[in-house]
N, C-alpha and C positions, 0 to 999 in steps of 0.2 A: 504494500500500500504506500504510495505517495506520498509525502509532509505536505502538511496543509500549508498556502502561499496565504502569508497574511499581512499581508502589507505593510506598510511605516506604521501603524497602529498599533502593532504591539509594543509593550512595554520596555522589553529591549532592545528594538529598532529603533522606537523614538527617542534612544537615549545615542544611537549612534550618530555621529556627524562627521562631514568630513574630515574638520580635526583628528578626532579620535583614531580615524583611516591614520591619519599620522605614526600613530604611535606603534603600530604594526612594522615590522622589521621591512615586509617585503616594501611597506609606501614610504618609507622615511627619507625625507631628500627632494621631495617632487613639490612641487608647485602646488600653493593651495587651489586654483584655478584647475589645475590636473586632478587633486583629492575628491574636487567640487564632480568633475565629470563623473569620475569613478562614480560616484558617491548616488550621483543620479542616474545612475543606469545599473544603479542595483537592485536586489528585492530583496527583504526581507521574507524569509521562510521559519515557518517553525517544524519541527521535528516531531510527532511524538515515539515514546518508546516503541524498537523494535518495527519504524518504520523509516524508508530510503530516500538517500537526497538522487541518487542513482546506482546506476545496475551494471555490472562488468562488463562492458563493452556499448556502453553508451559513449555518443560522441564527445570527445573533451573537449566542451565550447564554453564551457562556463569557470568562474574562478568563485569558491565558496570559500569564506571568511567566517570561524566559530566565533559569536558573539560571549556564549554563556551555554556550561553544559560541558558532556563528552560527545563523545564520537567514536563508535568503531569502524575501521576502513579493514576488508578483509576482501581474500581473492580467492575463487572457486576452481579446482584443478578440471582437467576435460572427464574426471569421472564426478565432480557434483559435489567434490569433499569440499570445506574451508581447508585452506593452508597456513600454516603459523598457526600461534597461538589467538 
């Protein structure tokens, strides 16, 4: 099942700005004007337990940033196992 897409409305969307993009290793250095863009061509998603931002062999077109929370990221072998722990 999908995460639900909830727009700037949540709680901890509406607390991100593009500042805060700052503070993230990979934007630190860039132009607020540059953070600004980012910043609008993003979306906030929420998660719930035990469901997917995406699926092993979906296109990598997107760049996702954890606000708050964990994340497990795991790969599936060609017989169906999880690999690693």
């Amino acid at each position: 099942m999908p995460p639900t897409t909830s727009g700037r409305s949540s709680a901890n969307a509406a607390s991100t700005t593009p500042h805060a993009l700052s503070q993230a290793p990979i934007f630190q250095g860039l132009p607020e004007g540059a953070l600004s863009d980012i910043f609008q061509q993003g979306q906030a998603r929420r998660g719930e337990k035990d469901s997917y931002f995406f699926i092993q062999g979906d296109p990598a077109d997107r760049l996702y940033g954890l606000v708050e929370g964990r994340v497990k990221l795991c790969q599936i072998n060609p017989e169906g196992n999880q690999v690693g722990k």
